[in-house]
C-alpha positions in Angstrom: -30.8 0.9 -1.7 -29.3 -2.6 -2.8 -28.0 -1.0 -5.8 -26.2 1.7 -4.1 -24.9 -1.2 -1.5 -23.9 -3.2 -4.5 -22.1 -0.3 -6.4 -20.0 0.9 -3.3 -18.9 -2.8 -2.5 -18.0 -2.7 -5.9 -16.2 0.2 -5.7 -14.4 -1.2 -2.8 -13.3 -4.1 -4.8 -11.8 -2.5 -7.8 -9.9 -0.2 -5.1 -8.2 -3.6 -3.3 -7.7 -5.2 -6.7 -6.0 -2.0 -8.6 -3.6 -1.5 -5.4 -3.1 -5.2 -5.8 -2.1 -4.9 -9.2 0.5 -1.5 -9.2 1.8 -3.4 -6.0 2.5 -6.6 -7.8 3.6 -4.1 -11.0 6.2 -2.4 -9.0 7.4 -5.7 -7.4 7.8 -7.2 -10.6 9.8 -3.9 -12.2 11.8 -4.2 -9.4 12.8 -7.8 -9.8 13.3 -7.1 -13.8 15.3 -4.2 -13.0 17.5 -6.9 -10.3 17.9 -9.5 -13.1 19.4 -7.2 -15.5 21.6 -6.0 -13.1 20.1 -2.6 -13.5 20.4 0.0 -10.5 17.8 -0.6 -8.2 16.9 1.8 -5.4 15.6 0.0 -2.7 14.1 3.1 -0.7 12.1 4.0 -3.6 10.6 0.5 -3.8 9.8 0.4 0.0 8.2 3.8 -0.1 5.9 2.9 -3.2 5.4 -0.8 -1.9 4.1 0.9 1.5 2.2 3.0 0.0 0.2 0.6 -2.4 -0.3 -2.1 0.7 -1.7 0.6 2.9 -4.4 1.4 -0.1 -4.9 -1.9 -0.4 -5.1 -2.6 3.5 -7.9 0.0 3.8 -10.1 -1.2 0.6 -9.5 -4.5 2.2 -10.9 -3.8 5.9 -13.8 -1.5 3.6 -15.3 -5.0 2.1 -18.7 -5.0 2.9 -20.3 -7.6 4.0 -23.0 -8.1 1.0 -19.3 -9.3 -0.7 -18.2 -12.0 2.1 -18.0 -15.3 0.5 -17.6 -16.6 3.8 -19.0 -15.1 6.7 -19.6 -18.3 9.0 -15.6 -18.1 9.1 -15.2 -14.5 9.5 -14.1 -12.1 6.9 -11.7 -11.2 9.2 -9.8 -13.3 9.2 -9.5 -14.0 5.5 -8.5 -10.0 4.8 -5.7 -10.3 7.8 -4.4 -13.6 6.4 -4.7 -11.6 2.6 -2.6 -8.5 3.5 0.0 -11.0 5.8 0.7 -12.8 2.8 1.1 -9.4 0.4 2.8 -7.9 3.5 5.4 -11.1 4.0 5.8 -11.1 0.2 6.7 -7.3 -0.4 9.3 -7.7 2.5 11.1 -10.8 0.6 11.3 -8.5 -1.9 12.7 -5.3 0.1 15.4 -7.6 1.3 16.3 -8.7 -1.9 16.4 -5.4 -3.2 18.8 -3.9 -0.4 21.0 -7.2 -0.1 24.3 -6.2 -0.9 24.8 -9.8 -2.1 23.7 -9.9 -5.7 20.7 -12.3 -6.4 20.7 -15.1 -8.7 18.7 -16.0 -11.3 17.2 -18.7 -10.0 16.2 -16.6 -6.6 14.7 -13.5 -8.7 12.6 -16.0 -10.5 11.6 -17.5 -7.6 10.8 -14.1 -6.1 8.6 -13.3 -9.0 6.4 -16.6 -9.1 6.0 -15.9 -4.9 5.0 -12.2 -6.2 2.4 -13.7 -8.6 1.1 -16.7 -6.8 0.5 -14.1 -3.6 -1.0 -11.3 -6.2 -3.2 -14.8 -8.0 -4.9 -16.3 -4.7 -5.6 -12.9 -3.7 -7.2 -11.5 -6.8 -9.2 -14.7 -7.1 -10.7 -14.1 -4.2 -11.8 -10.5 -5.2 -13.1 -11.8 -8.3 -15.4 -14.3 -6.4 -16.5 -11.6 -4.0 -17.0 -9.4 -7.5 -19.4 -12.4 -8.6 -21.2 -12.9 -5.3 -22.3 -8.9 -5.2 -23.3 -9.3 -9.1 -24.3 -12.7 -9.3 -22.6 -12.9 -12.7 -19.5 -15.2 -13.9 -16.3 -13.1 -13.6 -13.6 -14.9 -16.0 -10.6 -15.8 -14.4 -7.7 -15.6 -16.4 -4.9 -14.6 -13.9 -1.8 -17.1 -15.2 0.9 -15.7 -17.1 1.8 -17.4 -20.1 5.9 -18.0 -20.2 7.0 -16.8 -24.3 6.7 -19.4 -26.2 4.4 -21.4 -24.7 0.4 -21.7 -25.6 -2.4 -21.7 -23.1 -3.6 -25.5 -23.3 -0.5 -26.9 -23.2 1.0 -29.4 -20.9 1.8 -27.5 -17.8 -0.3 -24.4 -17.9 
């Protein structure tokens, strides 16, 4: 039975952390597709954004509780705090999208590191619950390396 429990929380897991991921891929298209000045359609972005936060919403409220990390402060909590902060993130970047003032550099790159630090701290925490349920090391390598730059280096 505790193999079945452990294989459907993982299940669960790779659900939240896949819609993470396309949600954080489309954002960051999105924002590529703003800095080049490319047309950007920012109905299509909503309707694919919504749709990825309400399959990660569901895995999220799915978490079993064999893959709490903690449960003395209520999982809750953490998964409505964890789709607030996707949620508040994928709005900044609707509005961005739709303003008919056009973005700066300096604000789409901003836009993208708010798009990756939200996608990091929350696929950390799927990764921990991923090692709790298998009780095995998950490396986490989540940063992304700017061109030109080595992983070790000052800053990284």
């Amino acid at each position: 039975m505790k193999k079945a429990e452990d294989a459907a929380a993982l299940e669960v897991l790779a659900t939240a952390r896949s819609a993470l991921r396309a949600w954080s891929t489309n954002a960051e298209r999105v924002l590529g597709a703003l800095s080049s000045r490319s047309d950007v359609r920012a109905y299509e972005y909503s309707l694919q954004a919504t749709a990825e936060l309400k399959e990660l919403t569901a895995a999220l409220f799915r978490i079993p509780p064999q893959a709490y990390l903690d449960a003395a402060q209520g999982e809750q909590t953490a998964t409505r705090s964890f789709i607030s902060s996707v949620e508040e993130a994928a709005l900044a970047v609707s509005l961005m999208v739709s303003s008919t003032t056009p973005m700066t550099d300096t604000e789409i790159a901003l836009m993208l590191r708010r798009v990756h630090d939200t996608r990091d701290h929350v696929s950390r925490y799927f990764l921990r619950a991923v090692e709790k349920v298998t009780t095995t090391p998950v490396p986490i390598v989540l940063s992304r390396i700017p061109p030109g730059r080595r992983r070790g280096t000052t800053g990284d």
